[in-house]
C-alpha positions as CSV (number, residue, x, y, z in Angstrom):
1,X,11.4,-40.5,18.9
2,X,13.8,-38.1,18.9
3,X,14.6,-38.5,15.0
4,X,10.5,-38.0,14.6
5,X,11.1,-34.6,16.8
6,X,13.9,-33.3,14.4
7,X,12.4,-34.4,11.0
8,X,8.9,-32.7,12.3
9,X,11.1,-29.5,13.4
10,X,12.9,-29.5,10.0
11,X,10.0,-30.0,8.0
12,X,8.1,-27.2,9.8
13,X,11.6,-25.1,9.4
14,X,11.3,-25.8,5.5
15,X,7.3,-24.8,5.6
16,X,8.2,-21.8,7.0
17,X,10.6,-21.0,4.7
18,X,8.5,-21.5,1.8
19,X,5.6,-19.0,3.0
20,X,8.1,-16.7,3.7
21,X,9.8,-17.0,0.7
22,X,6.0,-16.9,-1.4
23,X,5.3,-13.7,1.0
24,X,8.5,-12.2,-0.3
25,X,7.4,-13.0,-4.4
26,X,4.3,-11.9,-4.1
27,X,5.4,-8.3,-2.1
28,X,8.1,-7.9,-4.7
29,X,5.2,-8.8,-7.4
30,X,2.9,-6.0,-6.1
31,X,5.5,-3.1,-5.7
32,X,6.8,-3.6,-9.2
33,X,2.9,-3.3,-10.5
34,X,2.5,-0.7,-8.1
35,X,5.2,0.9,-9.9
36,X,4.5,0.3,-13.1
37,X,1.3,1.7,-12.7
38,X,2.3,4.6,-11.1
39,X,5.0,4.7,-14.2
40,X,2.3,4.1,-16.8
41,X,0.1,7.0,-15.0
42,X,3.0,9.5,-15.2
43,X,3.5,8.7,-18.5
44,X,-0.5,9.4,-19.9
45,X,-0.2,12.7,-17.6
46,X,2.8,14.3,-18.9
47,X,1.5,13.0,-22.6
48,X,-1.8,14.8,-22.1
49,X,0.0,17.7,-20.4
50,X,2.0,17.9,-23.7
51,X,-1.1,17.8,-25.4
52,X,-3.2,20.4,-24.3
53,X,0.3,22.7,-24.6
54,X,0.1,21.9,-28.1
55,X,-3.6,22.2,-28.3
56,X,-3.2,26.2,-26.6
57,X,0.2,27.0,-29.0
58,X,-1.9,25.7,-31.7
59,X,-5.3,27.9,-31.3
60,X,-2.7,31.2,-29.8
61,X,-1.2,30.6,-33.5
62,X,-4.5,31.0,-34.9
């Protein structure tokens, strides 16, 4: 019985472990898309900031 008691406790020890650990992959998952998106949406502002610079030299040269 008391074999059953530690093989259920070590078996719930190791199920445990395993959501954690999946909790802990998918967090790190979503913050390094989070940050890639917020990378990729600095990226296509500052682009388009560059642009319309150009786009006002451009017309001021005309």
């Amino acid at each position: 019985m008391e074999q059953f008691k530690k093989g259920e406790r070590e078996e719930q020890r190791r199920k445990a472990e395993n959501e954690e650990n999946a909790q802990n992959e998918e967090n790190a998952q979503n913050e390094e898309n989070a940050q890639n998106e917020e990378n990729a949406q600095n990226e296509e502002n500052a682009q388009n900031e560059e642009n319309a610079q150009n786009e006002e030299s451009e017309q001021n040269e005309d």
